[in-house]
C-alpha positions as CSV (number, residue, x, y, z in Angstrom):
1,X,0.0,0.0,0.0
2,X,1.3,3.4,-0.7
3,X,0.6,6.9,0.7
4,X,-3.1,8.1,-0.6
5,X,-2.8,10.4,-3.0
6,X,-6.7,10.5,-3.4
7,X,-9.5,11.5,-0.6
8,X,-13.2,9.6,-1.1
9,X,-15.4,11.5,1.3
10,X,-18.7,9.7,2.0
11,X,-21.6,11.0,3.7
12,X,-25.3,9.8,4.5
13,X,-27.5,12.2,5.6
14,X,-29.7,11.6,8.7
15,X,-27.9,8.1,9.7
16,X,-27.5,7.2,13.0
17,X,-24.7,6.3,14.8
18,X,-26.3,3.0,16.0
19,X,-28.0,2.1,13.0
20,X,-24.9,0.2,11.7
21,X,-23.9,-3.5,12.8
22,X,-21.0,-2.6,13.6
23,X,-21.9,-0.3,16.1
24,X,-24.1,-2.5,17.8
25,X,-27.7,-2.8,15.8
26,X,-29.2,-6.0,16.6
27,X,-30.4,-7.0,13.3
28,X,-29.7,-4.4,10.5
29,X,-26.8,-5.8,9.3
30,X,-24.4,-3.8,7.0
31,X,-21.5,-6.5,6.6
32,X,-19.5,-3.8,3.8
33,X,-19.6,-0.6,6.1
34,X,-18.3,-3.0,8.7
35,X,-15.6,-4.3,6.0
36,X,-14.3,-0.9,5.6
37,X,-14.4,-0.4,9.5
38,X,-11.9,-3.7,9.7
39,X,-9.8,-1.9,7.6
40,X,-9.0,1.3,9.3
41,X,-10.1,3.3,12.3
42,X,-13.6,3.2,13.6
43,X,-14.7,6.1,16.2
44,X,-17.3,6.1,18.3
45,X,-17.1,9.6,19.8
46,X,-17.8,12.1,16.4
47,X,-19.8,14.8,17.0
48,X,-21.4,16.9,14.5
49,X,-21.2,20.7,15.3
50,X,-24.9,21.4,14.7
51,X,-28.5,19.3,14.6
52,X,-29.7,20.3,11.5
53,X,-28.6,19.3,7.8
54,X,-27.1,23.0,6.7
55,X,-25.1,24.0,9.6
56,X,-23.5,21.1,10.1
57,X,-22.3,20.5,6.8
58,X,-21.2,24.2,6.7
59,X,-19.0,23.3,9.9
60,X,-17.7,19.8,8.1
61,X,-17.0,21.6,5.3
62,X,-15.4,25.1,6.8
63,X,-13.5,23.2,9.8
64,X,-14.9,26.0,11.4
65,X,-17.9,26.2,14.6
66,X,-21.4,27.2,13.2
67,X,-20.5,30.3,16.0
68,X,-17.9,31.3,13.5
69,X,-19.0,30.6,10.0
70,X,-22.3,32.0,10.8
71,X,-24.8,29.8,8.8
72,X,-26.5,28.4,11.5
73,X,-29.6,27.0,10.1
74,X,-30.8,25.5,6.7
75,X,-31.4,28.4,4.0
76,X,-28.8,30.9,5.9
77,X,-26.2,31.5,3.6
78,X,-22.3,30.7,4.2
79,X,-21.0,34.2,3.9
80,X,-18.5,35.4,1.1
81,X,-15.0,35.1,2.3
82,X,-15.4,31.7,4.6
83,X,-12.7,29.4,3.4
84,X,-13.7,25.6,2.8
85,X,-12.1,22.4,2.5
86,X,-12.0,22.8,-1.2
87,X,-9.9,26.2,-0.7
88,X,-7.3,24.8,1.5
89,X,-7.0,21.5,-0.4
90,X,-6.2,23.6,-3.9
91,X,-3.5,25.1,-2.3
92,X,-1.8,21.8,-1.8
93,X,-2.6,20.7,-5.4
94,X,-5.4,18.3,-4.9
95,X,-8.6,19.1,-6.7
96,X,-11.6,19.1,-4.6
97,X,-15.4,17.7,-6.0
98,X,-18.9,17.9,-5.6
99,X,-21.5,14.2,-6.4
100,X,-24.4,15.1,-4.5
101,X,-26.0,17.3,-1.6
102,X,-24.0,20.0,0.0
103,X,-27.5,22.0,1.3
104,X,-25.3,25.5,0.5
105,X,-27.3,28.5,0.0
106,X,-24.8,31.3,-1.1
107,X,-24.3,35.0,-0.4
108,X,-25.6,36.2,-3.0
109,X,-25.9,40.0,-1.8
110,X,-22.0,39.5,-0.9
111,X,-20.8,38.3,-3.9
112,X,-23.0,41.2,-5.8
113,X,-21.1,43.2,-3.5
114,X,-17.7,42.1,-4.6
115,X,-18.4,42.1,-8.0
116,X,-18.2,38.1,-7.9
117,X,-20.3,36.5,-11.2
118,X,-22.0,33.5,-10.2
119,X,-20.7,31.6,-13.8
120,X,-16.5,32.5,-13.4
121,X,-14.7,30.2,-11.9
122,X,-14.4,31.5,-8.4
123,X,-17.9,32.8,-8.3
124,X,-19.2,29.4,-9.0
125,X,-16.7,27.8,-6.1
126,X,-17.7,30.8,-4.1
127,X,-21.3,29.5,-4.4
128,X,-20.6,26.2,-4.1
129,X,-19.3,25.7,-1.2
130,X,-15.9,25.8,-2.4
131,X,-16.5,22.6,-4.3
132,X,-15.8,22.1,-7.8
133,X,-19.1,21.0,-9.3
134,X,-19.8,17.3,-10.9
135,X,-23.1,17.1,-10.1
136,X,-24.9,18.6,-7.2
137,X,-28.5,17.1,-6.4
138,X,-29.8,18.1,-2.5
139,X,-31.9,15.8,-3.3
140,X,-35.6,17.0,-2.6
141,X,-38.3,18.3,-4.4
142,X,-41.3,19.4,-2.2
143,X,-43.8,21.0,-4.0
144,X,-46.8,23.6,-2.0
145,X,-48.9,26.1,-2.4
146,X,-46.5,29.1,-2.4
147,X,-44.1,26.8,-4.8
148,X,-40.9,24.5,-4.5
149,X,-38.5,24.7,-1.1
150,X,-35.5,24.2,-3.5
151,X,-36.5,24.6,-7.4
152,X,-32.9,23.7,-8.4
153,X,-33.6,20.0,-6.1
154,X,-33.3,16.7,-7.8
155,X,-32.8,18.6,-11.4
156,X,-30.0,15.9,-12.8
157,X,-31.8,13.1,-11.2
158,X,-35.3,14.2,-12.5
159,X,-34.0,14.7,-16.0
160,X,-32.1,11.4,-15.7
161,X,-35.4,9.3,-14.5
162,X,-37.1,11.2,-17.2
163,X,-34.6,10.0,-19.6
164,X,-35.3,6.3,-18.4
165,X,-39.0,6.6,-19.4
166,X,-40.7,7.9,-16.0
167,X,-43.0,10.3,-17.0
168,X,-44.0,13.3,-14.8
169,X,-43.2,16.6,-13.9
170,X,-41.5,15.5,-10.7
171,X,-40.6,11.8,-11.2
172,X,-38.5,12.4,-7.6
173,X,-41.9,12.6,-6.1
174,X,-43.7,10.3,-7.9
175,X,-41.9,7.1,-8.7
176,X,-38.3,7.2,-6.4
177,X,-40.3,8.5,-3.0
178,X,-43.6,7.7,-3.4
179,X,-45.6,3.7,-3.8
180,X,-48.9,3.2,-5.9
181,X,-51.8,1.3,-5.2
182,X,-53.8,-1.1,-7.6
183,X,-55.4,1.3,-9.3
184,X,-52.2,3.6,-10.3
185,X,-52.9,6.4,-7.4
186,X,-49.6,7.6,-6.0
187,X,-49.2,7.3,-2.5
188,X,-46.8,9.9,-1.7
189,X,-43.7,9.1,0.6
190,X,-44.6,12.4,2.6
191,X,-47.4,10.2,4.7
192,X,-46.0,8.2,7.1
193,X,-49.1,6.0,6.5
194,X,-47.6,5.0,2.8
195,X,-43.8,4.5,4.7
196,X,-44.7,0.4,4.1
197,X,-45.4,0.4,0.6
198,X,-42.2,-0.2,-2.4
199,X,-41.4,2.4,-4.1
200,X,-42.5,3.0,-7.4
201,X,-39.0,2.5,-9.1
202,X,-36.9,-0.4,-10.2
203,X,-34.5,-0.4,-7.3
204,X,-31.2,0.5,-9.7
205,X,-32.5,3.7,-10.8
206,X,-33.4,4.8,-7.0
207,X,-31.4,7.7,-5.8
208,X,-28.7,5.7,-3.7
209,X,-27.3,3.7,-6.6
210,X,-27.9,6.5,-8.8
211,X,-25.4,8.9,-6.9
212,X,-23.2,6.0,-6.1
213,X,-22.5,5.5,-10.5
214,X,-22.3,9.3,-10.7
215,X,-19.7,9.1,-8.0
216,X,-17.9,6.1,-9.9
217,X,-18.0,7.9,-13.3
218,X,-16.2,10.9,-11.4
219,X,-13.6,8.9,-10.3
220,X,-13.4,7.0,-14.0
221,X,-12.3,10.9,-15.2
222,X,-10.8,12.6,-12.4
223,X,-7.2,13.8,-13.0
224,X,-5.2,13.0,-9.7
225,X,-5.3,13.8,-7.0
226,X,-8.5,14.3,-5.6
227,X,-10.6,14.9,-3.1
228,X,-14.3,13.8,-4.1
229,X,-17.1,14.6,-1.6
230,X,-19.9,11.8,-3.0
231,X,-22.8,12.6,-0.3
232,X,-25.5,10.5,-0.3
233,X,-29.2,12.1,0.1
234,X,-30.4,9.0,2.2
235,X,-31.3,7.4,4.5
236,X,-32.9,11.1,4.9
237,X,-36.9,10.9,4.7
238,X,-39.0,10.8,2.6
239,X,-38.9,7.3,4.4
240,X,-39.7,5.1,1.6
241,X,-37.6,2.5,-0.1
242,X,-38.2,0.3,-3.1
243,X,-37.9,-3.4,-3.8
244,X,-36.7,-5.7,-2.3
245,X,-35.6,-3.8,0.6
246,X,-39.3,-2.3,1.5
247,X,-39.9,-6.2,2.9
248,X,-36.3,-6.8,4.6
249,X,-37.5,-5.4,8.0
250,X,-41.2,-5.2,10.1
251,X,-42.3,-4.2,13.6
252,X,-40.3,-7.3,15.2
253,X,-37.2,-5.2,13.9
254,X,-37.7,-2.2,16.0
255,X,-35.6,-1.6,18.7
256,X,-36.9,-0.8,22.1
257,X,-38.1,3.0,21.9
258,X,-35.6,5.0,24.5
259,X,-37.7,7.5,26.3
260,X,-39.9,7.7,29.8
261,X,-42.8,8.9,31.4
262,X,-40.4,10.9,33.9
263,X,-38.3,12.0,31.0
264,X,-41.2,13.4,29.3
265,X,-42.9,14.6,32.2
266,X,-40.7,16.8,34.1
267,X,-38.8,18.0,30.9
268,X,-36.9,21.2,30.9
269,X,-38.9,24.0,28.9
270,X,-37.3,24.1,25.9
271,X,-36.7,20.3,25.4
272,X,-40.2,20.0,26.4
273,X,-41.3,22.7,23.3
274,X,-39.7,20.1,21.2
275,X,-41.1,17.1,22.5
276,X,-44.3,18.6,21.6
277,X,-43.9,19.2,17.8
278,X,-46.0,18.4,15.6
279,X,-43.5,15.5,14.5
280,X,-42.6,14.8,18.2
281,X,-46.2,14.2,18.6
282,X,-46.4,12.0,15.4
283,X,-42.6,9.7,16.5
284,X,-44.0,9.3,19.5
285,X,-46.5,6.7,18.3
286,X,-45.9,2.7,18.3
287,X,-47.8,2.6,15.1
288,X,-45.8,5.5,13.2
289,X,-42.5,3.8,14.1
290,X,-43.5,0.6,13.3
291,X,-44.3,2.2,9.6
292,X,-41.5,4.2,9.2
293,X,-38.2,2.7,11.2
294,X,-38.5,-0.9,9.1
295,X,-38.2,1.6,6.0
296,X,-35.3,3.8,7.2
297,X,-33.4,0.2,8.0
298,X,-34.0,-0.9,4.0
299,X,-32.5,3.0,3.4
300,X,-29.7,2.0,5.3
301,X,-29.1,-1.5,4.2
302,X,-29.4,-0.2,0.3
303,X,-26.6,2.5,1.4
304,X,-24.4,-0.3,2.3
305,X,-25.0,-2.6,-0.1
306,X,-24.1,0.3,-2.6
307,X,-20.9,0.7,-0.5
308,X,-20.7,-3.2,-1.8
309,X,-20.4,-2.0,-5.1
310,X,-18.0,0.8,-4.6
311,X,-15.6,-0.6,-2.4
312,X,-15.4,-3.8,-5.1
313,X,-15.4,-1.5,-8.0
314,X,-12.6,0.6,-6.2
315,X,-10.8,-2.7,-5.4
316,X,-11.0,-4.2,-9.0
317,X,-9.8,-0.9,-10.5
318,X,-6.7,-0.3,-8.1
319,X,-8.0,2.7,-6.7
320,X,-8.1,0.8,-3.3
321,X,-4.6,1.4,-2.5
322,X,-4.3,4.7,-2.6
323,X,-7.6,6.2,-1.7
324,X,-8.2,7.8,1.5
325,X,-11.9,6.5,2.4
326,X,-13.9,8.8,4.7
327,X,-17.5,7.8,6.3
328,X,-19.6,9.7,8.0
329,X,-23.0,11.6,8.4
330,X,-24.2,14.7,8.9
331,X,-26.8,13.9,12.1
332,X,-28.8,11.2,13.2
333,X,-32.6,10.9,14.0
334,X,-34.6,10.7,17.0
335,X,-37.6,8.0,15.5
336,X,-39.5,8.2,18.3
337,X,-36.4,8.1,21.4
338,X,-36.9,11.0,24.0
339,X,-40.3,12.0,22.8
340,X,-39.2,13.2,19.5
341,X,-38.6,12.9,15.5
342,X,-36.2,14.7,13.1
343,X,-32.9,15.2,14.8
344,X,-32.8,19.5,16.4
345,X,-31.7,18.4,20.1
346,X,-28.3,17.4,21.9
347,X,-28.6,13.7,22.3
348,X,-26.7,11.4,21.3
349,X,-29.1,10.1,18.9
350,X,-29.0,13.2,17.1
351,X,-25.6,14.6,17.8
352,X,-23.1,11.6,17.5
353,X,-21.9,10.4,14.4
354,X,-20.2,7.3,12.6
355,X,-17.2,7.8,11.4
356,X,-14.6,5.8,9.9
357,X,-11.8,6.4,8.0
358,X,-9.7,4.1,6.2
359,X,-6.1,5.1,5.5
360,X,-4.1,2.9,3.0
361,X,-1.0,4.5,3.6
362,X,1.8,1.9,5.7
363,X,1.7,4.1,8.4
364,X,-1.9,3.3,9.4
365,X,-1.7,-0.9,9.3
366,X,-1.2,-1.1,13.4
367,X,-4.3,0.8,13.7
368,X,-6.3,-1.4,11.3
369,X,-9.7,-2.8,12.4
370,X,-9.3,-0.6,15.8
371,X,-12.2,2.1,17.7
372,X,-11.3,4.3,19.3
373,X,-12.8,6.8,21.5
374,X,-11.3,10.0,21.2
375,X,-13.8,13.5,21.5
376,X,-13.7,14.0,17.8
377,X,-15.2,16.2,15.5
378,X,-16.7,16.9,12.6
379,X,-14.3,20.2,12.0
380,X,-11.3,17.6,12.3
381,X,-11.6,16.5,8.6
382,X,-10.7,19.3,6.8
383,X,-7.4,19.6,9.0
384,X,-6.8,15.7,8.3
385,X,-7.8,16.4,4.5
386,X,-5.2,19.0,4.5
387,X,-2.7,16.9,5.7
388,X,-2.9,14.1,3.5
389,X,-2.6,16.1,0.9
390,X,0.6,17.2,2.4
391,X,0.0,20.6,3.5
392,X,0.3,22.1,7.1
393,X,-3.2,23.1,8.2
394,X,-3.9,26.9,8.5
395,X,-5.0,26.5,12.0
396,X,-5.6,30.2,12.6
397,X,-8.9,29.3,10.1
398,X,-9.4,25.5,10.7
399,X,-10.8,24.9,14.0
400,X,-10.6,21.3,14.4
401,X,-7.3,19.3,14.7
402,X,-6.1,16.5,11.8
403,X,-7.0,12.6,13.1
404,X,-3.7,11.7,11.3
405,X,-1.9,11.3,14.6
406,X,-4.3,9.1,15.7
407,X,-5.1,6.9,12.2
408,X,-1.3,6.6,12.3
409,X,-0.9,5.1,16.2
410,X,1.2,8.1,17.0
411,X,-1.8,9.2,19.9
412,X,-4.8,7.8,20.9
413,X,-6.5,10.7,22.1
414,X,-7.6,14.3,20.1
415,X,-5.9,17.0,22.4
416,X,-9.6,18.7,23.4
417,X,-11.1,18.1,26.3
418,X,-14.5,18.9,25.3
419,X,-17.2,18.7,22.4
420,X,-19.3,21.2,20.8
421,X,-22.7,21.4,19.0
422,X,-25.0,24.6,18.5
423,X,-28.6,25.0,17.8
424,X,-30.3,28.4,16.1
425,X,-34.1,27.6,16.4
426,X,-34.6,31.5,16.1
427,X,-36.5,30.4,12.5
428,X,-38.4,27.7,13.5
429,X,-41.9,27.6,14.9
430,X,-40.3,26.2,18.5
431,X,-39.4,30.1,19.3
432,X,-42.7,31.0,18.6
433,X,-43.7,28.3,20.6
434,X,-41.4,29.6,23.3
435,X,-42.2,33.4,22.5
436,X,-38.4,33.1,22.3
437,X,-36.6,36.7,20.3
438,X,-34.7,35.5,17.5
439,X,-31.8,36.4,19.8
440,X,-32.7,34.2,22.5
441,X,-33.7,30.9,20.5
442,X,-30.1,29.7,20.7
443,X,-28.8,26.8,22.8
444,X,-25.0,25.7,22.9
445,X,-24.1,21.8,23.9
446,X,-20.8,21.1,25.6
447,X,-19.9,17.5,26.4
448,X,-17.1,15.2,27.6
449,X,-16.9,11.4,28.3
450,X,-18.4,12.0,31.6
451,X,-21.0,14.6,31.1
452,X,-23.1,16.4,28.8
453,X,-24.4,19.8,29.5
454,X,-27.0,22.1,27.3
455,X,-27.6,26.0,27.6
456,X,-30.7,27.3,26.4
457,X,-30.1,31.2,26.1
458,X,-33.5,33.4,27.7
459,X,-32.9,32.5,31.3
460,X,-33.5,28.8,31.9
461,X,-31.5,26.6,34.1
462,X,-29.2,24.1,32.3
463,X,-29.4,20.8,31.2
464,X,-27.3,18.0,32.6
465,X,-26.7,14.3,31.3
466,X,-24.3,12.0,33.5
467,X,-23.1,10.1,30.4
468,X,-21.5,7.2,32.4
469,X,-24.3,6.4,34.9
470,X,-27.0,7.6,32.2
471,X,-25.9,6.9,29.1
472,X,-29.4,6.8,27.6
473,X,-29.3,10.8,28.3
474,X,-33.0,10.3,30.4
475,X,-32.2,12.1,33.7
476,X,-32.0,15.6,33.4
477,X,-29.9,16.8,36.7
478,X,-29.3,20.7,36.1
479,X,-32.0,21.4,38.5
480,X,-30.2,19.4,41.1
481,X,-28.1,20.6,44.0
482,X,-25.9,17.9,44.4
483,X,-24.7,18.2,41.1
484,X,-23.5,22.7,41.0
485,X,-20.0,21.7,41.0
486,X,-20.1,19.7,37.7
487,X,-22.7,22.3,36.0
488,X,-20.0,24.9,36.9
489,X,-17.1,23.1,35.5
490,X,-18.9,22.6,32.3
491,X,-19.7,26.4,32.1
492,X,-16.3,27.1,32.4
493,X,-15.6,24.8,29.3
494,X,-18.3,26.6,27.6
495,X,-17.3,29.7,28.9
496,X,-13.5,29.2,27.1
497,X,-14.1,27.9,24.3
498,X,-16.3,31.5,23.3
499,X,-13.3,33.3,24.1
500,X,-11.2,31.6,21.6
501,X,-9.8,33.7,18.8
502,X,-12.2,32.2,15.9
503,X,-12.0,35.5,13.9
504,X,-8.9,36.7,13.9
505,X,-8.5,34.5,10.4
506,X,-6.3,36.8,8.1
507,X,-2.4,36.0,10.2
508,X,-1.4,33.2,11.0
509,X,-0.1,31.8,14.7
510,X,3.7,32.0,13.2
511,X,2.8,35.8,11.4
512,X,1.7,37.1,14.7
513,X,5.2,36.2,16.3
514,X,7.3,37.8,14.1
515,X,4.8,40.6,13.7
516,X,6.1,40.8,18.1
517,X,9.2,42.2,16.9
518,X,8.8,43.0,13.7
519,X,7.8,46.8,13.6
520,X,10.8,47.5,16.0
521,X,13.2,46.4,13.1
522,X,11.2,49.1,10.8
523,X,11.2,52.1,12.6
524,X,8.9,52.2,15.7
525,X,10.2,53.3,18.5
526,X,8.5,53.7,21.9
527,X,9.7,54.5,25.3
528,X,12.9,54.7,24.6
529,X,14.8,58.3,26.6
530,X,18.0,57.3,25.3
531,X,19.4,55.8,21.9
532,X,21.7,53.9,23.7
533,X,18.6,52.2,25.4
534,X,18.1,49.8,22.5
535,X,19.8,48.0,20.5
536,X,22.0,50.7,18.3
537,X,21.5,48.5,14.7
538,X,17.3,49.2,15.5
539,X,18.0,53.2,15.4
540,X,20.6,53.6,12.7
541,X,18.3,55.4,10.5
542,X,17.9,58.1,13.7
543,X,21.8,58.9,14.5
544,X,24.2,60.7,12.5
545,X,21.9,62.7,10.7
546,X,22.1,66.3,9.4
547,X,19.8,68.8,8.5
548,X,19.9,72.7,7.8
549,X,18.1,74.9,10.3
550,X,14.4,75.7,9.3
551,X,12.9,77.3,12.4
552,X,12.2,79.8,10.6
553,X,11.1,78.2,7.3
554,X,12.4,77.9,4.2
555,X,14.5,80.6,2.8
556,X,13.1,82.2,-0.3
557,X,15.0,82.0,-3.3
């Protein structure tokens, strides 16, 4: 095996952590996820920087805290000048590429602004993200009253499907996420009722194994080396899947629903808002779970048997042995634990992430088949990225540290001590709920091995999670006494990392220290009475000088 000179980064969007066999599902198995985890480093502490699909990519893809990059919900735009993976990878040489959802929305009033046209070059990698384009497709195209959420959703996909022979004018909707009864009526995958039934589509056209042979015919191009980001749009609902995997799984499938009457019952205000959303409400149900979690477990098991087919096709090309392979996912999803659906709170459920990386280089073969259980997170891959690709990473911009160290057996641990994740519900109908200001309908998660605390801004107590004697998260203890002295250690952690330096992204750590010293070599000098005070070489341009008398002006000619 030789050093990678490529980067495959995979993600799913919406999978959870424990969805996978090989982090502990009792009977979803995904034998070629579990294949890749033999073969390098599987973590099982990855934390995504933000509940929700758009701000957590952001962070993945910036290296930076959604506090810092600033789009901190879905539709908020990643502002003009935010540097992303793709940036720091070009300067190393290595191309960086877009197959599939990114959930971007860009400045477009800033790069109007800066004179930045959306069709050059760095206009279009300005508004994408900083990814070089080979097909983008977020995926969804919801269709109401007042028009599309994303017009520009599923357009490749839809005119491929068309091109295949589904008619319609949104063959997304109407054959790869919805079924159809016996007398052709389509039975749209937005009712969780219709979660049962196959989709209408022969199973290779579906959108998994479509994005995994536009990601192969990327690679069959791409000039070396690269980094290709092929991210997946499932197992993200519309929860419906299409033969055979709509049969694979039933009710007897479902895990044990995580949740109690005390959890739900003395809640904390703000969890307690979202417990009572409409799709709380709905998750909550025995029936609705036993509907839709059977189809989110054929998503997942049509995700990795499309990794099958990847990982062979990689494997029988040669691409195997010098590809860095990168797995992950954006958040989980509640189903019905802790009262709720979707994935916009701090638990684990929601928060943690796979991730495993498989690094063919020599350097990585002790740590081969191993988990570890460092705090990592999300904002560590574009450091890592950059490092593989043999650059230092500009950690005066990239706020997360490169997992090399640890993929390589040279540590076992990241050097934080805590985890971060941040919530902006100032948009959503919780703040009204909440009668929350758009500046109070924040909350901010900091968590370590032992201990998991959340701060809801508006004046409500904390919440507190003892992760070793609770690690189901179902015991809120921030309104307990006993427990001060841990709430006020973890608001101390909280507390330093807002003072970190997260802006100051224009000079480097090494430019600062010469810039200590720097303006006495050209000219400044302060608080000096005598020239002998300082070192004589610093005030040469001061000594020795002569100069006719002009007290009184010039002399007139």
């Amino acid at each position: 095996m030789a050093k990678p000179k490529n980067i495959l980064f995979i993600m799913f969007d919406q999978l959870r952590w424990d969805y996978l066999s090989c982090y502990g599902h009792k009977t979803l198995e995904t034998p070629n996820i579990d294949r890749l985890a033999s073969m390098g480093v599987r973590f099982t502490r990855s934390y995504i920087q933000s509940p929700i699909c758009g701000s957590s990519r952001m962070s993945t893809y910036t290296g930076r805290y959604v506090h810092s990059h600033g789009a901190s919900w879905n539709g908020i735009p990643l502002k003009v000048g935010e540097q992303t993976m793709g940036d720091h990878l070009r300067k190393q040489g290595m191309d960086c590429w877009l197959v599939g959802k990114t959930h971007m929305r860009a400045d477009e009033e800033g790069m109007e602004r800066l004179g930045l046209e959306p069709d050059s070059l760095i206009g279009a990698r300005v508004a994408e993200c900083g990814f070089d384009v080979f097909e983008r497709d977020d995926g969804m195209l919801p269709e109401g009253p007042d028009g599309s959420y994303d017009p520009d959703g599923a357009k490749e996909y839809n005119k491929y499907l068309r091109e295949k022979g589904y008619e319609s004018d949104n063959p997304w909707h109407d054959f790869a996420n919805s079924g159809l009864d016996e007398d052709g009526n389509v039975l749209s995958g937005w009712f969780l009722k219709n979660s049962p039934e196959a989709a209408n589509i022969a199973e290779e056209d579906s959108e998994t194994p479509y994005l995994t042979g536009r990601g192969m015919a990327f690679i069959e191009q791409a000039k070396e080396p690269w980094c290709m980001h092929l991210s997946y749009i499932k197992p993200h609902w519309p929860y419906i899947v299409p033969e055979p995997y709509c049969d694979m799984f039933g009710p007897e499938d479902v895990q044990d629903i995580v949740r109690s009457d005390q959890e739900y019952q003395s809640a904390h205000p703000v969890l307690k808002a979202f417990m009572d959303t409409k799709i709380g409400q709905t998750f909550s149900r025995q029936d609705v779970r036993e509907a839709v979690i059977p189809a989110y477990m054929g998503l997942i098991k049509q995700c990795d048997d499309q990794m099958g087919r990847l990982f062979k096709w990689l494997e029988d090309t040669g691409r195997m042995d010098d590809t860095m392979i990168v797995l992950t996912s954006d958040h989980g999803d509640f189903l019905g634990d802790h009262w709720m659906g979707e994935k916009t709170f701090f638990h684990d459920t929601s928060t943690k992430v796979p991730l495993i990386i498989y690094d063919p280089s020599p350097e990585a073969d002790a740590t081969r088949g191993t988990v570890c259980d460092a705090l990592v997170e999300a904002i560590d891959l574009a450091p890592t990225f950059v490092e593989v690709a043999g650059g230092e990473p500009a950690y005066h911009v990239l706020e997360g540290e490169s997992l090399l160290p640890i993929l390589r057996g040279q540590r076992t641990e990241t050097l934080r001590d805590y985890v971060i994740c941040e919530y902006d519900y100032s948009a959503s109908p919780v703040a009204t709920a909440l009668d929350a200001s758009v500046r109070d309908g924040v909350m901010f998660m900091v968590a370590n091995k032992e201990w998991k605390l959340v701060h809801c801004e508006g004046g409500y107590r904390p919440i507190l999670f003892d992760l070793i004697n609770d690690p189901d998260e179902l015991n809120d203890l921030g309104d307990s006494d006993d427990h001060w002295d841990v709430i006020a250690e973890m608001y101390d952690k909280l507390f330093a990392w807002t003072r970190r330096q997260s802006q100051r992204t224009t000079r480097s750590e090494q430019q600062l220290m010469e810039m200590r010293s720097k303006t006495r070599r050209r000219g400044v000098v302060i608080g000096v009475y005598d020239e002998n005070d300082t070192p004589l070489e610093l005030t040469v341009k001061y000594r020795q000088r002569k100069a006719p008398n002009m007290k009184n002006g010039p002399k007139a000619k």
